[in-house]
C-alpha positions as CSV (number, residue, x, y, z in Angstrom):
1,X,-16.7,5.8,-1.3
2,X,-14.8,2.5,-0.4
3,X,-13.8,1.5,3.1
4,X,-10.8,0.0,3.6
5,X,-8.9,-1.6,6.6
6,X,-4.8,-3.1,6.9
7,X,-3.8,-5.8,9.0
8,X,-1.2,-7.7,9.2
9,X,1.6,-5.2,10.4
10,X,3.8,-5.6,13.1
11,X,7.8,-5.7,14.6
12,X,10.3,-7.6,12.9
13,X,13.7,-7.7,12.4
14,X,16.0,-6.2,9.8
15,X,16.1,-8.5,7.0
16,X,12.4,-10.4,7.7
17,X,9.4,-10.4,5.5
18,X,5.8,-8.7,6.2
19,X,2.8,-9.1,4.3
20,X,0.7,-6.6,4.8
21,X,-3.5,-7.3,3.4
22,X,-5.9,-4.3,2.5
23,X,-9.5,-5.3,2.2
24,X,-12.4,-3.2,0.8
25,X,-15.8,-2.8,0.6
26,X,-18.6,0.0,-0.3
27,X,-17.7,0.1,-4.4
28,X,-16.6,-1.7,-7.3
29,X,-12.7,-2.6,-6.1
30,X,-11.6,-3.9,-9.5
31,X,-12.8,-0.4,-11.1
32,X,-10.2,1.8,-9.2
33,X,-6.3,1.9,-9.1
34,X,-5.0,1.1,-5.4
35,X,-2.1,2.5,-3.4
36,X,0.3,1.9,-0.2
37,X,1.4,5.0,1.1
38,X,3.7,5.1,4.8
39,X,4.1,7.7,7.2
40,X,7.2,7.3,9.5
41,X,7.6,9.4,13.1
42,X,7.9,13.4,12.2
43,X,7.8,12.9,9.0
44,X,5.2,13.9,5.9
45,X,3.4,10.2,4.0
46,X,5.0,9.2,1.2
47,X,3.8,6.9,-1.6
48,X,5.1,3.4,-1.6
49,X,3.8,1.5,-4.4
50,X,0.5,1.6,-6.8
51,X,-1.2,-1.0,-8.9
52,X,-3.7,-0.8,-11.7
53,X,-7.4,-1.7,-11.6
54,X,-6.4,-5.5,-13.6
55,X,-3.3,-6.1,-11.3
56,X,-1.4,-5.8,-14.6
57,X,1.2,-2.5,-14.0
58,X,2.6,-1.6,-10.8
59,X,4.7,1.4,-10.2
60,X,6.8,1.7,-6.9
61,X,8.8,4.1,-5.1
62,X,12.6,4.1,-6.0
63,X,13.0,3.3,-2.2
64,X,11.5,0.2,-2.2
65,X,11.7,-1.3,-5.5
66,X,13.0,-4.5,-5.7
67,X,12.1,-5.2,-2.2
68,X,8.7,-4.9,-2.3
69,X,5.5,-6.5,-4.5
70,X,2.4,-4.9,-4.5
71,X,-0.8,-7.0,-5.4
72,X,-4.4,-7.5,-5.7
73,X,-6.7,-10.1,-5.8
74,X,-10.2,-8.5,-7.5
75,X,-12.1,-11.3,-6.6
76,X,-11.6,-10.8,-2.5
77,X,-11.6,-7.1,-3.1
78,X,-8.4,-7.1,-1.5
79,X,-5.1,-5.8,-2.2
80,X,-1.4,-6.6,-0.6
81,X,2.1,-5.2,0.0
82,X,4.6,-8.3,-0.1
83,X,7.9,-6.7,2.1
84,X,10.9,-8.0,1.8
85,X,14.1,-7.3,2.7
86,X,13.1,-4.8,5.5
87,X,15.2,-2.4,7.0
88,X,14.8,-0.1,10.2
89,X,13.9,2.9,8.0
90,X,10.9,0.8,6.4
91,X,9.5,1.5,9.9
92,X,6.2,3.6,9.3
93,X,2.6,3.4,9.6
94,X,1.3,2.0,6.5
95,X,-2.0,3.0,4.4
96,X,-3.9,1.7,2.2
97,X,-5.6,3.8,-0.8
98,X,-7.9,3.9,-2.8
99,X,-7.6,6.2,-6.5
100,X,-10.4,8.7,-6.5
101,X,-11.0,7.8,-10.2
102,X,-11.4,4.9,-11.8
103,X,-8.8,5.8,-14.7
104,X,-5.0,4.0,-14.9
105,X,-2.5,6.7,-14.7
106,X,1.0,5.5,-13.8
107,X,1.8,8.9,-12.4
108,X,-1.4,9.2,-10.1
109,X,1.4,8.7,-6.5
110,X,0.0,11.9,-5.0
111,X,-1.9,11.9,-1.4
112,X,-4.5,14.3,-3.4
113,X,-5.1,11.4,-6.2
114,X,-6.6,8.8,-3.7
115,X,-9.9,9.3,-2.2
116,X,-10.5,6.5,0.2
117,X,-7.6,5.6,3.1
118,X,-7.6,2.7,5.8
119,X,-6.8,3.3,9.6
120,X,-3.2,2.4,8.7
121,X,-0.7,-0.3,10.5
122,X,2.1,-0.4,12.4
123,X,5.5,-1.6,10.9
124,X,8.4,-1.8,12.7
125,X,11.8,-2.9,12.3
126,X,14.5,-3.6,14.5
127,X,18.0,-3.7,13.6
């Protein structure tokens, strides 16, 4: 099992840039695929963005792509969500994830894939 915690979330305006920063610890990070999911008010989490174990592929959500960059950095066992572009309906708590296996499969975006989730942070967005 991994444990991972966000920061780095808060309110901005439309059009600003967030970073938000996942770090983990309790397993090998660079062995499993990692994942931003968001939950907005009333509403079920979606899948945001995915990266593979190297940082090499990344797969996003049609909503997003383009505007956001997910990354990772293997040697601070920490992975990132670069937002750009934001816009009121960005506005959502945010989670970090970690894949349950340590495979690379594009098409893992499913809550039920990852195994390991942050506390989540806040983004809002004024417009």
């Amino acid at each position: 099992q991994v444990q991972l915690a966000e920061s780095g979330g808060g309110l901005v305006q439309a059009g600003d840039s967030l970073r938000l920063s996942c770090a983990a610890s309790g397993r090998t990070f660079s062995s499993y695929a990692m994942g931003w999911f968001r939950q907005a008010p009333g509403k079920e989490r979606e899948f945001v963005a995915r990266i593979s174990r190297s940082g090499g592929s990344t797969y996003y959500a049609d909503s997003v792509k383009g505007r956001f960059t997910i990354s990772r950095d293997n040697a601070k066992n920490t992975v990132y969500l670069q937002m750009n572009s934001l816009k009121p309906e960005d506005t959502a708590v945010y989670y970090c994830a970690g894949d349950a296996v340590p495979w690379d499969v594009p098409s893992r975006t499913r809550i039920s894939n990852f195994g390991s989730w942050g506390q989540g942070t806040q983004v809002t967005v004024s417009s």
